[in-house]
Backbone as XML, in Angstrom:
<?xml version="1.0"?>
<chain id="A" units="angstrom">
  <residue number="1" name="UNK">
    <atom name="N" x="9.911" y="-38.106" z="25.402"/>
    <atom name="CA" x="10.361" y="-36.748" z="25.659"/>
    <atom name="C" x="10.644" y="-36.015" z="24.347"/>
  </residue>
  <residue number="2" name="UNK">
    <atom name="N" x="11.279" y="-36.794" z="23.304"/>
    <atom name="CA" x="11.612" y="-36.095" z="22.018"/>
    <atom name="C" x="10.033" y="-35.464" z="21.055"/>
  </residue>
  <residue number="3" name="UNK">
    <atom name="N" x="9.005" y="-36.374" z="21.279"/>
    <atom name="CA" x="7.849" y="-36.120" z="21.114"/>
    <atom name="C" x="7.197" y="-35.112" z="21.274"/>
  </residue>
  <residue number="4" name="UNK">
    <atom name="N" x="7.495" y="-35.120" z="22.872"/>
    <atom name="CA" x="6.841" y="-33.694" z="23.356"/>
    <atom name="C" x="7.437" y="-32.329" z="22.436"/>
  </residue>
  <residue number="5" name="UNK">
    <atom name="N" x="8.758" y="-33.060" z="22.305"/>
    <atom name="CA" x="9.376" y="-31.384" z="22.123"/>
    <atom name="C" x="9.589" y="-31.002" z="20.568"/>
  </residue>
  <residue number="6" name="UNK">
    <atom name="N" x="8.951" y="-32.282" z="19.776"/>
    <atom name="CA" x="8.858" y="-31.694" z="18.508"/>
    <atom name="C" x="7.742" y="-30.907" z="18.447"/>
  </residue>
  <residue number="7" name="UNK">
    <atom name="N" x="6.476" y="-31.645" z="19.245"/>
    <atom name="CA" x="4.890" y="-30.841" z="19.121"/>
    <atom name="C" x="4.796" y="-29.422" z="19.649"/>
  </residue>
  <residue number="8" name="UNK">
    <atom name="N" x="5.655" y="-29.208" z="20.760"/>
    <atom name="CA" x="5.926" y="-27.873" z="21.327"/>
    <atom name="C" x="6.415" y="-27.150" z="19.918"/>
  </residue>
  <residue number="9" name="UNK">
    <atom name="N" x="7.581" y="-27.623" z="19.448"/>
    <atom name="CA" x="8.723" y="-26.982" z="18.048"/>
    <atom name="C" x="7.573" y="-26.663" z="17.063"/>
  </residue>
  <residue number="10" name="UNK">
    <atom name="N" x="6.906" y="-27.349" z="16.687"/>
    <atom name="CA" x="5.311" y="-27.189" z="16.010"/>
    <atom name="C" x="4.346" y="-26.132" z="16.417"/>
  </residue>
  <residue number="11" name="UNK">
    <atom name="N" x="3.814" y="-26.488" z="17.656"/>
    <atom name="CA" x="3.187" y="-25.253" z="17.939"/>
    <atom name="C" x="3.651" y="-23.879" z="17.698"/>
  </residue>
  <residue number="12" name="UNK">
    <atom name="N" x="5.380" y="-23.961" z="18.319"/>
    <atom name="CA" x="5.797" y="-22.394" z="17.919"/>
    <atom name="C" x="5.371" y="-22.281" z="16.401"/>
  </residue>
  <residue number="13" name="UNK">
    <atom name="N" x="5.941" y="-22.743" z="16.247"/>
    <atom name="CA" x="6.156" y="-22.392" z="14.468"/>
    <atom name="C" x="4.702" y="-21.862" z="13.702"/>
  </residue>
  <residue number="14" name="UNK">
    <atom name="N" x="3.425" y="-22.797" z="14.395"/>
    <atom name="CA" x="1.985" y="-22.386" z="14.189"/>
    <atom name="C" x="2.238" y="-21.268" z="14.333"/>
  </residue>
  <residue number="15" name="UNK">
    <atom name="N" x="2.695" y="-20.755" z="15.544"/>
    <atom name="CA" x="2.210" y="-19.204" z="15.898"/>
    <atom name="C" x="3.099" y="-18.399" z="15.621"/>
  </residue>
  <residue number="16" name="UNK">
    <atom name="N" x="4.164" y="-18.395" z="15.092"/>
    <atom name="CA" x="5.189" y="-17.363" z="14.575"/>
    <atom name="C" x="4.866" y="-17.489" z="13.003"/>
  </residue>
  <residue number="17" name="UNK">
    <atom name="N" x="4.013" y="-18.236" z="12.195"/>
    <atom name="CA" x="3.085" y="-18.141" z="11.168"/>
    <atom name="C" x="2.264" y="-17.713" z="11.273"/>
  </residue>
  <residue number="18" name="UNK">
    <atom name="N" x="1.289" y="-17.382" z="12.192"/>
    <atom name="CA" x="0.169" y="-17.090" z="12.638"/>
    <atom name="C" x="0.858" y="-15.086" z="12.576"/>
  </residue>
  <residue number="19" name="UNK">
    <atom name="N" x="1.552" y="-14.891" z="12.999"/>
    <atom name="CA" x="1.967" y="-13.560" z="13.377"/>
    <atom name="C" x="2.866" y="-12.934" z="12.118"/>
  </residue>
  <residue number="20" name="UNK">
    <atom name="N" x="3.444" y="-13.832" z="11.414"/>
    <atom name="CA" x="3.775" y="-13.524" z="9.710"/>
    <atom name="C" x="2.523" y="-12.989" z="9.052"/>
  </residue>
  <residue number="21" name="UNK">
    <atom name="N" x="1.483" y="-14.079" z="9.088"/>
    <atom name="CA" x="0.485" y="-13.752" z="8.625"/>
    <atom name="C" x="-0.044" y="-12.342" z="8.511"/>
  </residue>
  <residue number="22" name="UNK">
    <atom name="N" x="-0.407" y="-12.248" z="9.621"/>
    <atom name="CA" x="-0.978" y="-10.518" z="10.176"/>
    <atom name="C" x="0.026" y="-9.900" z="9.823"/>
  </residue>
  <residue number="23" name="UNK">
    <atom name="N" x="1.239" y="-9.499" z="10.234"/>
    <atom name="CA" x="2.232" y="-8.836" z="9.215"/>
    <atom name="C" x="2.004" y="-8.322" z="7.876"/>
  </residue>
  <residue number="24" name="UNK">
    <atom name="N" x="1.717" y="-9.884" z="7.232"/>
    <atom name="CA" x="1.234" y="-9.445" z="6.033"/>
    <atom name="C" x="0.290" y="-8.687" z="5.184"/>
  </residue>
  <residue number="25" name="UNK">
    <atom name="N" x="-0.939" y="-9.297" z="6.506"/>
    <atom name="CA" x="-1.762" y="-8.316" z="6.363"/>
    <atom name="C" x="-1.813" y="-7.040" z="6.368"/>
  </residue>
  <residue number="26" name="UNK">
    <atom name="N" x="-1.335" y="-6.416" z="7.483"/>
    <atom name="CA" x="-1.457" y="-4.811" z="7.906"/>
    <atom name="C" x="-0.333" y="-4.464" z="7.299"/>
  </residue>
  <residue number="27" name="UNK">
    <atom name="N" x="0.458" y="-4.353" z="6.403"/>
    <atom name="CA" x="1.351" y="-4.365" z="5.208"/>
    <atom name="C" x="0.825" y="-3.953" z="3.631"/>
  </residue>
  <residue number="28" name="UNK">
    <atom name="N" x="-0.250" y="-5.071" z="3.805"/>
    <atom name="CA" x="-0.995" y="-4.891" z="2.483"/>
    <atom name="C" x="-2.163" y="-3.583" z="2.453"/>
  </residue>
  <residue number="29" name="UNK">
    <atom name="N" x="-2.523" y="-3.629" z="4.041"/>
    <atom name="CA" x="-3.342" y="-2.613" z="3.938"/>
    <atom name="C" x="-2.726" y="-1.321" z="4.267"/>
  </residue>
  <residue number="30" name="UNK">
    <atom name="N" x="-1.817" y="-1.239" z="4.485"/>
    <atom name="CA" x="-0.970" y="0.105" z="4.380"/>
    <atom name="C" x="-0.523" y="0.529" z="3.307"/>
  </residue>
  <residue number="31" name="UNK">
    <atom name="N" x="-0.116" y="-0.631" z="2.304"/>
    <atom name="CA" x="-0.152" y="-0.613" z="0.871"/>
    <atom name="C" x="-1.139" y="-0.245" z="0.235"/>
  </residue>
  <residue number="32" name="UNK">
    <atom name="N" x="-2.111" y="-0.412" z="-0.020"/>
    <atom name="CA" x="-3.486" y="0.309" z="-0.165"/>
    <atom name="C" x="-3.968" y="0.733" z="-0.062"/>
  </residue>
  <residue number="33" name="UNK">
    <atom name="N" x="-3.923" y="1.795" z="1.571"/>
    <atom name="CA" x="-4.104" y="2.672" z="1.583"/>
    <atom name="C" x="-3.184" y="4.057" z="0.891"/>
  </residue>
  <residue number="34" name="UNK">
    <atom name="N" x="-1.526" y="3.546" z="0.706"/>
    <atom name="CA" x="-0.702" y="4.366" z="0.083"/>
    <atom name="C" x="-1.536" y="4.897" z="-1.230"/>
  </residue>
  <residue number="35" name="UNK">
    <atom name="N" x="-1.523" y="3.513" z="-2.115"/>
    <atom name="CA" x="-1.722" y="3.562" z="-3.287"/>
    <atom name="C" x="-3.238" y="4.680" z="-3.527"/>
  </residue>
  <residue number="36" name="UNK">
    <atom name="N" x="-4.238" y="4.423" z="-2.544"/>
    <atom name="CA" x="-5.682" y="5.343" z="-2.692"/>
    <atom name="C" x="-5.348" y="6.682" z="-2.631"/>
  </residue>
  <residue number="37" name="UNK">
    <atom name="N" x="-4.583" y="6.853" z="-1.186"/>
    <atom name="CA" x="-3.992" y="8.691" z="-1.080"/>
    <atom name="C" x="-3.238" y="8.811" z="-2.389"/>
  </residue>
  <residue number="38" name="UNK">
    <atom name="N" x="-2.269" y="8.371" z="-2.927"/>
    <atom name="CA" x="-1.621" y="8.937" z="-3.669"/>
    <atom name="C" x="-2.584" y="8.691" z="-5.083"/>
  </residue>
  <residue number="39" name="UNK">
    <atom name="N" x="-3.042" y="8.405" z="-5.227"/>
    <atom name="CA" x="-3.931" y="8.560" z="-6.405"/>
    <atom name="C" x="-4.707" y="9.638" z="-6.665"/>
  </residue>
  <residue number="40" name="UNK">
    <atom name="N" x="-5.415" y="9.614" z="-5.351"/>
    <atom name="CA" x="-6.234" y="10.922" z="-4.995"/>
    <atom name="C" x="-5.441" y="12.298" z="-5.080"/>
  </residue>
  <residue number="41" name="UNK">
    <atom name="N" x="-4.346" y="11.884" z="-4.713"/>
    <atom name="CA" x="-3.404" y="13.246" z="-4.632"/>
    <atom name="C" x="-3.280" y="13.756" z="-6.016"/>
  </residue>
  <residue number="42" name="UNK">
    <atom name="N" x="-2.678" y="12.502" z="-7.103"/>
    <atom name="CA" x="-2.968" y="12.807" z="-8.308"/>
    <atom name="C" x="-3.946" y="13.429" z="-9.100"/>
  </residue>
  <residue number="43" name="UNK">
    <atom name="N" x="-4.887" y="13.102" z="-9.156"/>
    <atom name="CA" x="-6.087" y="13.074" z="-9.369"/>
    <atom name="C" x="-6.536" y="14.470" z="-9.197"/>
  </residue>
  <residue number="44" name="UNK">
    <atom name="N" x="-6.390" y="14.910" z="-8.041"/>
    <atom name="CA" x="-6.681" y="16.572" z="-7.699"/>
    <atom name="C" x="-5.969" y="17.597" z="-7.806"/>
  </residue>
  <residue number="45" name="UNK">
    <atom name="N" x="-4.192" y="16.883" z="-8.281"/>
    <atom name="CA" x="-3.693" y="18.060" z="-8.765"/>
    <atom name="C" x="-3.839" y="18.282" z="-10.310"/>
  </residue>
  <residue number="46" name="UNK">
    <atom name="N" x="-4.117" y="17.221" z="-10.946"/>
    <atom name="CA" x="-5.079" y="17.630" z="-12.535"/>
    <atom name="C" x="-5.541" y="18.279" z="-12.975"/>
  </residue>
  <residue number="47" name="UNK">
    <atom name="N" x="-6.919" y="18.135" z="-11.565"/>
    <atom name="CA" x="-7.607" y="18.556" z="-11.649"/>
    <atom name="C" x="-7.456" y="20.324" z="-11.789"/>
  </residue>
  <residue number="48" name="UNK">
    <atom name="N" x="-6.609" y="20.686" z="-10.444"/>
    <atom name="CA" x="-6.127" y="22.358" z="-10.774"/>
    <atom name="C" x="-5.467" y="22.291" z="-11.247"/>
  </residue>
  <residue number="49" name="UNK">
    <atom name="N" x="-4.677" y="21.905" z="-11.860"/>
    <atom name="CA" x="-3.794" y="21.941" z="-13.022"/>
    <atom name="C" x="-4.989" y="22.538" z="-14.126"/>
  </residue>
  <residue number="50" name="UNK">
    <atom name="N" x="-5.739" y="21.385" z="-14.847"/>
    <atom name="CA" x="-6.309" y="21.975" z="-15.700"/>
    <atom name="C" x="-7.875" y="22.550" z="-15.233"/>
  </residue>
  <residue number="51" name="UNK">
    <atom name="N" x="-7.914" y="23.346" z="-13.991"/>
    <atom name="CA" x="-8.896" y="24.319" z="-14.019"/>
    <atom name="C" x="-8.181" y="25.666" z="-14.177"/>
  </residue>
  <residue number="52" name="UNK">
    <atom name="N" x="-6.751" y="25.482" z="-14.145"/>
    <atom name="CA" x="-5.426" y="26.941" z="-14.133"/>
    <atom name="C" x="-5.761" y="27.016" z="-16.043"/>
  </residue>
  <residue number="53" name="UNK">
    <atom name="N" x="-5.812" y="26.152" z="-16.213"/>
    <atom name="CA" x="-5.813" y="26.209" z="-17.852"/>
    <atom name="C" x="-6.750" y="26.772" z="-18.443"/>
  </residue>
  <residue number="54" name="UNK">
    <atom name="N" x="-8.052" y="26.815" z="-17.977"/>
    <atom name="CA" x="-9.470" y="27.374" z="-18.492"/>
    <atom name="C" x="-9.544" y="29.092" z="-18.747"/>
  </residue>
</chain>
């Protein structure tokens, strides 16, 4: 009986890793997508910035 219920204790744990995981993922890609917009954002206010300058 103790058997069973370590392999069960195991399985959870697989899958509440399993779901960290993805977390992590769609985290990172929200992170990266931050980082692209705000670059871009940069990037184009420079840009009129120094077309105001010409």
């Amino acid at each position: 009986m103790l058997l069973i219920k370590k392999t069960q204790d195991l399985k959870l744990d697989k899958v509440s890793m399993k779901e960290n995981e993805n977390d992590y993922k769609d985290t990172y890609k929200g992170f990266t997508k931050l980082v692209i917009w705000g670059t871009t954002a940069v990037v184009a206010i420079l840009a009129i910035l120094a077309l105001t300058l010409l």
